[in-house]
C-alpha positions in Angstrom: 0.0 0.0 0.0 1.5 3.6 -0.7 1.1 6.6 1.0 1.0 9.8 -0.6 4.3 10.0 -0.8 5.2 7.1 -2.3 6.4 5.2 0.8 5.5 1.6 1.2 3.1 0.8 4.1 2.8 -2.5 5.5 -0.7 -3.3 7.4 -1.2 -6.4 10.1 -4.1 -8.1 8.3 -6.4 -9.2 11.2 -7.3 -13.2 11.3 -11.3 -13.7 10.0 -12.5 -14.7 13.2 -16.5 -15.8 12.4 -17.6 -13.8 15.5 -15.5 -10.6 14.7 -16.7 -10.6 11.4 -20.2 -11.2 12.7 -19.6 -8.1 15.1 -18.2 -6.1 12.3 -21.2 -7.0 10.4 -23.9 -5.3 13.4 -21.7 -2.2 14.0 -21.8 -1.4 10.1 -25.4 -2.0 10.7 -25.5 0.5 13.2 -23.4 3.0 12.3 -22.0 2.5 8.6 -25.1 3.1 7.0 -26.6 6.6 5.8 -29.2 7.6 3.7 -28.8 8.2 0.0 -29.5 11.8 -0.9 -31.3 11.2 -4.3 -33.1 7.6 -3.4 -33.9 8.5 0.6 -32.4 4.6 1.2 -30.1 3.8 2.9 -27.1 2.0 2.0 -23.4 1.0 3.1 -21.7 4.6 3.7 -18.0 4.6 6.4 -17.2 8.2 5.1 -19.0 11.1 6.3 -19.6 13.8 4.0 -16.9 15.6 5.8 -14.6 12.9 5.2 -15.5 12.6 1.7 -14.6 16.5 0.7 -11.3 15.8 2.6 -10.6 13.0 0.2 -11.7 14.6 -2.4 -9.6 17.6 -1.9 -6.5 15.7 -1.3 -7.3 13.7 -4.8 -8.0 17.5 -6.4 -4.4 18.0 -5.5 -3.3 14.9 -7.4 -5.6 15.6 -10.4 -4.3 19.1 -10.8 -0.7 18.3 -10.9 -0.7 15.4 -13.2 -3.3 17.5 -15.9 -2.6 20.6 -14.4 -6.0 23.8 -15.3 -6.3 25.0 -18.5 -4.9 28.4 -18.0 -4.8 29.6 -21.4 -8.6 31.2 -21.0 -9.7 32.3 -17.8 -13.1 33.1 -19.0 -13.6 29.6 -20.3 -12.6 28.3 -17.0 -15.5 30.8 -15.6 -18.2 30.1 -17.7 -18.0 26.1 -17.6 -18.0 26.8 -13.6 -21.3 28.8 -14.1 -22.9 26.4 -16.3 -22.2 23.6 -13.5 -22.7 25.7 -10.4 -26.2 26.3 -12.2 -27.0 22.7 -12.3 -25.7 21.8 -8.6 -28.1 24.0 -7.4 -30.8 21.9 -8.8 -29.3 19.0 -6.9 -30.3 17.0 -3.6 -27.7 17.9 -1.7 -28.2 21.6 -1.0 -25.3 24.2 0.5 -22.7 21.4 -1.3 -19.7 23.6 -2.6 -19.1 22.3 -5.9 -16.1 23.0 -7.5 -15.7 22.6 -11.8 -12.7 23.1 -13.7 -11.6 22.3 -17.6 -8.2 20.6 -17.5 -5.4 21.2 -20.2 -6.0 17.5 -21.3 -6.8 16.8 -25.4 -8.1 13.5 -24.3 -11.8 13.5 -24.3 -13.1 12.7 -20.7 -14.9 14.1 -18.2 -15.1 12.7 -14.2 -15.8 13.9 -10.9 -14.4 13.2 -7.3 -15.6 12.4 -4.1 -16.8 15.7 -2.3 -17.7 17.9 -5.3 -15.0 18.4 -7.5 -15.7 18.3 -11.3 -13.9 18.3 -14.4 -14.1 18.6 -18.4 -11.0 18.2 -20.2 -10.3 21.0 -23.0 -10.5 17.5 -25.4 -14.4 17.3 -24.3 -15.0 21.2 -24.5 -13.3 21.0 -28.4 -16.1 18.0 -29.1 -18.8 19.7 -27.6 -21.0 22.1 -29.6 -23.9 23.7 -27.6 -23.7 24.8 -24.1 -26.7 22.5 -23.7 -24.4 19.2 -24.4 -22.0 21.3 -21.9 -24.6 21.0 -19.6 -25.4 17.2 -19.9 -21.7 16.0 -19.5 -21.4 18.2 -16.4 -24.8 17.6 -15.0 -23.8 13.4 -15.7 -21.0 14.4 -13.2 -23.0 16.2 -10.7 -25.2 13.2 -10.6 -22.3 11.0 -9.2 -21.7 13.7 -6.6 -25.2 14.0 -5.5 -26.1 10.7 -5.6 -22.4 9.8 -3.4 -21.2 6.7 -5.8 -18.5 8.2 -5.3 -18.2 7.9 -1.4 -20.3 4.7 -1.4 -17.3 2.6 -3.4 -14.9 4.7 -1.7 -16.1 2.7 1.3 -16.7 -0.7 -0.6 -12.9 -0.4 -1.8 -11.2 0.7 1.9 -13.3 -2.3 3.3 -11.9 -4.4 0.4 -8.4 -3.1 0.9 -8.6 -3.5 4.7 -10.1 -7.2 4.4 -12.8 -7.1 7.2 -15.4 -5.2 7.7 -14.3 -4.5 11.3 -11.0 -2.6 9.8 -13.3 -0.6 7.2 -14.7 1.6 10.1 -13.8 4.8 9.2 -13.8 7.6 12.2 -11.8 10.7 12.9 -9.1 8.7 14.4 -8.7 6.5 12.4 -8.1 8.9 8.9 -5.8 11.2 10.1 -3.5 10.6 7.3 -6.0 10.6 4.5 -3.5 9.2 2.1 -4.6 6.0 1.1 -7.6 7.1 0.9 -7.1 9.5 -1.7 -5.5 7.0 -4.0 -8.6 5.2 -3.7 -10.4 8.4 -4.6 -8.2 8.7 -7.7 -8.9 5.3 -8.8 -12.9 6.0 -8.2 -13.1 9.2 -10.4 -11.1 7.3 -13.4 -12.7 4.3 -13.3 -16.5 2.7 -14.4 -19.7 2.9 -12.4 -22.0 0.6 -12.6 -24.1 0.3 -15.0 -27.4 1.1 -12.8 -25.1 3.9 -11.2 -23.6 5.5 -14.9 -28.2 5.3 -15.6 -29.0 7.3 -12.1 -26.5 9.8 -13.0 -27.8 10.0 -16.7 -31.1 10.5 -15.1 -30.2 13.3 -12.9 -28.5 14.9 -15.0 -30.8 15.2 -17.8 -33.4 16.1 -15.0 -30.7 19.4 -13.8 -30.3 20.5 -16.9 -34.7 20.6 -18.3 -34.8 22.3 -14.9 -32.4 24.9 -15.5 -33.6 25.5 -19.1 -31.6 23.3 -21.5 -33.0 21.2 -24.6 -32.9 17.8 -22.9 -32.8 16.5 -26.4 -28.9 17.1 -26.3 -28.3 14.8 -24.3 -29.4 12.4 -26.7 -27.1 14.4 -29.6 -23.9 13.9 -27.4 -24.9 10.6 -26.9 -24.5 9.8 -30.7 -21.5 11.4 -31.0 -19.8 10.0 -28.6 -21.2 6.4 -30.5 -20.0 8.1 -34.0 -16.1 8.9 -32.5 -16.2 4.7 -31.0 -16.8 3.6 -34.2 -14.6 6.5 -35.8 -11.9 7.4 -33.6 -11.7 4.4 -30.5 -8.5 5.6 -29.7 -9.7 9.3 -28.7 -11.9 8.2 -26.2 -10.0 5.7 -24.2 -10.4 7.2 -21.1 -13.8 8.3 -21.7 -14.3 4.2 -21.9 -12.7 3.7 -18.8 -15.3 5.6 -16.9 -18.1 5.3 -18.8 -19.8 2.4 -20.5 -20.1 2.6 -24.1 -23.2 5.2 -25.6 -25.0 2.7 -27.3 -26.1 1.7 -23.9 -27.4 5.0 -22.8 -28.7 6.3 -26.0 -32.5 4.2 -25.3 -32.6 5.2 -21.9 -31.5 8.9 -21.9 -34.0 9.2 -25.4 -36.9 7.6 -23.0 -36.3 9.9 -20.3 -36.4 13.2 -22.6 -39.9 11.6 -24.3 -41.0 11.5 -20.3 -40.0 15.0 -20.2 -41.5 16.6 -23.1 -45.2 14.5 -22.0 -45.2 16.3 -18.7 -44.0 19.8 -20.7 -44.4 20.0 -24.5 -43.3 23.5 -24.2 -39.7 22.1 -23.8 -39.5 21.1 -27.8 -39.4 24.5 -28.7 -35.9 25.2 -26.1 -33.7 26.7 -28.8 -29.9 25.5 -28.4 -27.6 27.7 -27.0 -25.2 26.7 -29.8 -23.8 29.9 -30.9 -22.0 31.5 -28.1 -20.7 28.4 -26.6 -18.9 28.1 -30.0 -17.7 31.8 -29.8 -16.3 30.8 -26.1 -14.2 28.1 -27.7 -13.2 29.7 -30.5 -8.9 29.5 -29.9 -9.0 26.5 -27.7 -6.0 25.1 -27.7 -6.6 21.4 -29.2 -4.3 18.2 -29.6 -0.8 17.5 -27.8 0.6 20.9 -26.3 2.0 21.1 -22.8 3.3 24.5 -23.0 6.8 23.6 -24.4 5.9 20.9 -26.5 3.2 20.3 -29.5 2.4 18.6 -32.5 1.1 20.3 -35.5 0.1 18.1 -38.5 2.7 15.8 -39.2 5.6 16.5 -36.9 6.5 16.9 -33.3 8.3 20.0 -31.9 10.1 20.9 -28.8 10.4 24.9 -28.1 12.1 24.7 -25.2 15.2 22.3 -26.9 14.6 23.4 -30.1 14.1 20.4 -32.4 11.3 18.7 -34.1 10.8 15.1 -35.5 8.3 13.7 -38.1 5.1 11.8 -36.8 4.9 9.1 -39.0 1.2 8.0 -40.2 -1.0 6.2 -38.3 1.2 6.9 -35.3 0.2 8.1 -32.0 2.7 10.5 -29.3 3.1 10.3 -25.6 5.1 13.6 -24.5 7.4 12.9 -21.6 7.3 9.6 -21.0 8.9 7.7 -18.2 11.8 10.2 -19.0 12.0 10.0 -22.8 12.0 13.5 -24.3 9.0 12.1 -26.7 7.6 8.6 -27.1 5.5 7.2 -30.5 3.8 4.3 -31.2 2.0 2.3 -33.9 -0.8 0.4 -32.4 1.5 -0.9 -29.8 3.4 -3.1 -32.5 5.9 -0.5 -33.4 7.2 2.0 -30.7 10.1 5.0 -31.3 11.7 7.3 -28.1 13.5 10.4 -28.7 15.7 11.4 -25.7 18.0 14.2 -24.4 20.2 14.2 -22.1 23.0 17.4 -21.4 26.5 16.4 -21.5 29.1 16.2 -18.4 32.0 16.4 -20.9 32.8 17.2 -24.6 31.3 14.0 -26.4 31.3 12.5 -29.8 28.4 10.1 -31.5 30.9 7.8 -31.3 31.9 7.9 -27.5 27.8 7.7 -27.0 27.7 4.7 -29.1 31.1 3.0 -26.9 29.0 3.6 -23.7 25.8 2.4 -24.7 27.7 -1.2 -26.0 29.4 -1.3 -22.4 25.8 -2.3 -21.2 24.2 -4.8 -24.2 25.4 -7.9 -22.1 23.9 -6.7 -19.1 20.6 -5.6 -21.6 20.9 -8.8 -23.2 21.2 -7.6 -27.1 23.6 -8.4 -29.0 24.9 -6.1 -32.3 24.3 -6.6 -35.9 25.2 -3.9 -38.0 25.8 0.0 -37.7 27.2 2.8 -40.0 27.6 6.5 -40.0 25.3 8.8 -41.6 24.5 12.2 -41.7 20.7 14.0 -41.3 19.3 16.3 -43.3 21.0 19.4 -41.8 24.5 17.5 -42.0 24.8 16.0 -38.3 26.7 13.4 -37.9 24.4 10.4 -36.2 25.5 6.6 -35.4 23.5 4.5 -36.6 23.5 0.7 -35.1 20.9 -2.0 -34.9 20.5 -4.8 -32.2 18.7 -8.1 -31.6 17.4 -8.7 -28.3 14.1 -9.8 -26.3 11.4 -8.3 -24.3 10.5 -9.2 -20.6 8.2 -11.7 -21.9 10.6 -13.3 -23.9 9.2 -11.9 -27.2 12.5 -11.4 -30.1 12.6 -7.6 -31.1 14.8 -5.6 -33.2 16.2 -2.3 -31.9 17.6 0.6 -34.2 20.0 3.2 -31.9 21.0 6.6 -33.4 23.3 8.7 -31.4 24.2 12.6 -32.6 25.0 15.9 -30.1 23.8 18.8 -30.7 24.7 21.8 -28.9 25.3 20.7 -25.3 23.0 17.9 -25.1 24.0 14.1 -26.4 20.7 12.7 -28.1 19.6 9.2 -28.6 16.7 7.9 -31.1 15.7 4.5 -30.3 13.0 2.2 -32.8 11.7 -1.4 -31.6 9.8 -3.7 -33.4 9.5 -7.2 -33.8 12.0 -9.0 -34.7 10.1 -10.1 -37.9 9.6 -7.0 -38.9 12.7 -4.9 -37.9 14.6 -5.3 -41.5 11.0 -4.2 -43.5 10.7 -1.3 -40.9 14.3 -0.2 -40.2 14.6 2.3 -43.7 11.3 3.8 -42.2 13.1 4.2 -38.6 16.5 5.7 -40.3 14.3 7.7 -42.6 12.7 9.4 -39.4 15.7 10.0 -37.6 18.0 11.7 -40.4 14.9 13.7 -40.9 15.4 15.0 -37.2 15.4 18.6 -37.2 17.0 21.8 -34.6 15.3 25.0 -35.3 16.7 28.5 -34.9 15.5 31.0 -32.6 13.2 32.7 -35.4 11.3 29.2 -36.2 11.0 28.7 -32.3 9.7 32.0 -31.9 6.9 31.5 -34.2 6.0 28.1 -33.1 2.4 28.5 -32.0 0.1 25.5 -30.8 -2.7 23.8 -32.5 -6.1 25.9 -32.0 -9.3 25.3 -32.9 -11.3 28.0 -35.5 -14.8 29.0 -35.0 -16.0 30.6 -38.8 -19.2 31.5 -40.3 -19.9 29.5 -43.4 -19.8 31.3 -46.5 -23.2 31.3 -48.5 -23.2 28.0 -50.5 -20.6 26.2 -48.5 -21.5 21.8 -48.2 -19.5 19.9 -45.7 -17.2 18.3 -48.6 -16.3 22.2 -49.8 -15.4 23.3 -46.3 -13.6 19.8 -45.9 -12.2 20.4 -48.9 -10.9 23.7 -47.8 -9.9 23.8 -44.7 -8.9 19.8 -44.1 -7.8 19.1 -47.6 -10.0 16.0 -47.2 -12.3 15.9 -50.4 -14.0 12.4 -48.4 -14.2 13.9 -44.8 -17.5 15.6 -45.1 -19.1 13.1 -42.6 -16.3 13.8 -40.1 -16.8 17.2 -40.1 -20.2 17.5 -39.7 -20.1 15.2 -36.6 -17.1 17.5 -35.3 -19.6 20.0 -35.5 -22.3 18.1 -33.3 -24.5 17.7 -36.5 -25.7 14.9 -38.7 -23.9 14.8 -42.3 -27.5 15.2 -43.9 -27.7 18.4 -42.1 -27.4 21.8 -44.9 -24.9 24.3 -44.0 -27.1 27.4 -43.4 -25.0 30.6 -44.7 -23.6 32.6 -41.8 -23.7 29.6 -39.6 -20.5 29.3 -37.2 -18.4 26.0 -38.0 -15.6 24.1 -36.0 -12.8 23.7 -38.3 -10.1 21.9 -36.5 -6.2 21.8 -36.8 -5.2 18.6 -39.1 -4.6 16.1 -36.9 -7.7 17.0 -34.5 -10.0 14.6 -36.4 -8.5 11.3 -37.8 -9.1 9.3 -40.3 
């Protein structure tokens, strides 16, 4: 078990004594039960609601360090904490403080914690097209809050983690160091409800945002989006898969709920969509891989802060910074490349970097077959040599190793594949390297990232002629229109505003 601090923890684990277990069982009868705000039943519940916006504001800390806010637009930050302290206040648990933030994340997710603390990614906000779906996602969030799933796993997990249910008794005493708590917490945001829980929260959150004034049939709308993008684009909403069960499962039940509502108030199908200025809020959002120093825009990657850049190939995705590496790629986990910097302690040569890396292939278990010299496109001198080794599992792989220096820092490009495949793929891996490029100060200094554009269509525009134009994708019509929240079949209305993203914020 680790404590926040990353120190290992070791816990007696009490013997399961029938009786104690027993007597654990009447004292969570007693006093481990509350009543569920939203149903009135009462159910299993250790954490008081205290408790539960101390963990929660412990696992805040966490969330905001690893995504970090998306500072880049204040406002935006403001208005998506209006929109969800509008819809808390519809909610069954009234003077909660709920606190909503957009996270400087392209991945498309939203979650909430323990306690009241909310989050959109700017990857969502990009997807999104009315403030009305703004709403639904949110008021889906606020439903886990009000309706403590949260809290009530929280307490099936500890008494999990514990063993017994006499060691899941949570009091004062007992939590002074909240710390493994909160890495439960963490786990509870980012991971799937259950299926009857992810329905109550649809439910609720449909319900907040009729009562507020939205059009509940956008729900519905980002509902089918989201089941366009799985068929589409799978890979964009991993984590949105994690935490949520697939749309097709919602779509029935959401749509039955809205029917419900519109019976009881046929005045709700005339709601317009507040469409327009929620587009003219996120008009600039920052979209796709940037981290302040590092981005990608179209087909390569670029570092401002160390000056280089290095060509994306197709198909494949990037990691920034991981597990040390300056920039990690892969293609559908079969072919993975790492670019890495590291400054120098002393005046170094490729070919002192390429001595000292062979020192170690015993102890890495490769073993050498081939190298040579070459030079990339701006004349650096790289060693180039290729390896034969295996994986943890076993598995035979190839390895391709480029070494150059550049200024004060030694650099190292590294390509793995199967073994199979590593003399088909290894032109492709040398072709990427020697294509590595250092930028001068001017072409860092007008590095900009990837935002997203929010136009009025001109008179006569289709989806193919604005894909056309502003993807140079004559066949991504369909794409665009469901970028745009809108069925394909759907005219383009003169004067209406559009989403036109960067390149690589819709894929193929």
């Amino acid at each position: 078990m680790k404590q926040r601090n990353g120190s290992s923890v070791t816990r007696p684990v009490p013997e399961r004594d029938p009786a104690a277990v027993v007597a654990a069982a009447c004292l969570i009868l007693l006093s481990g039960c509350a009543k569920n705000p939203v149903t009135g039943h009462r159910q299993l519940m250790l954490i008081s609601e205290q408790q539960e916006f101390a963990i929660g504001e412990g696992a805040d800390k966490e969330v905001r360090q690893e995504y970090g806010s998306y500072l880049d637009s204040p406002s935006l930050r403001s208005y998506v904490d209006g929109v969800g302290n509008s819809l808390a206040a519809k909610g069954e648990r009234p003077g909660m403080v709920f606190h909503f933030d957009v996270l400087n994340s392209p991945v498309i997710n939203a979650f909430a914690l323990p306690g009241g603390f909310v989050y959109v990614t700017r990857g969502m906000l990009e997807r999104l097209s009315s403030e009305d779906e703004l709403a639904m996602v949110v008021g889906h969030e606020i439903g886990h809050v009000t309706a403590r799933h949260g809290a009530a796993r929280l307490s099936t997990l500890y008494a999990m983690q514990y063993g017994t249910l006499l060691g899941a008794v949570i009091s004062p005493t007992t939590v002074g160091n909240y710390g493994d708590l909160i890495n439960l917490a963490m786990q509870v945001g980012l991971s799937k409800y259950s299926r009857d829980q992810e329905a109550q929260a649809d439910r609720l959150g449909v319900g907040y945002a009729a009562e507020v004034g939205y059009q509940p049939k956008d729900a519905v709308t980002v509902m089918k989006i989201l089941k366009w993008m799985e068929g589409r684009e799978p890979g964009a909403l991993e984590k949105w898969f994690l935490s949520h069960p697939p749309a097709d499962e919602r779509i029935a039940d959401v749509s039955s709920q809205v029917r419900s509502i519109e019976q009881k108030d046929p005045a709700v199908t005339s709601r317009p969509t507040r469409r327009d200025d929620y587009l003219k809020r996120i008009d600039g959002l920052i979209v796709g891989l940037y981290n302040g120093a590092e981005m990608v825009l179209k087909d390569r990657y670029y570092n401002k802060e160390l000056a280089v850049s290095l060509r994306v190939p197709p198909g494949w995705e990037v990691n920034l910074d991981p597990n040390g590496a300056l920039v990690a790629m892969n293609q559908k986990d079969k072919q993975y490349a790492f670019l890495e910097a590291d400054p120098m302690h002393t005046s170094t040569e490729p070919a002192d970097m390429e001595r000292e890396f062979e020192k170690t292939l015993k102890r890495r278990g490769y073993t050498r077959t081939g190298g040579s010299q070459k030079r990339t496109g701006q004349e650096r001198i790289v060693h180039l040599a290729s390896y034969s080794g295996h994986t943890s599992k076993g598995e035979a792989i190839g390895v391709l190793k480029g070494f150059l220096v550049q200024g004060k820092q030694k650099w190292t490009y590294t390509a793995v594949c199967e073994q199979s495949l590593f003399a088909k793929n290894r032109e492709d891996y040398e072709s990427q390297l020697l294509d590595l490029r250092f930028m001068d100060e001017a072409e860092v200094a007008r590095l900009q990232p990837p935002r997203l554009k929010v136009m009025e269509a001109p008179a006569g525009a289709t989806w193919e002629s604005l894909s056309r134009e502003h993807l140079s994708d004559p066949d991504g019509a369909e794409r665009l229109a469901f970028y745009n929240g809108l069925d394909p079949n759907t005219p383009v209305a003169g004067g209406m505003l559009v989403k036109i993203p960067p390149s690589l914020a819709v894929k193929p």
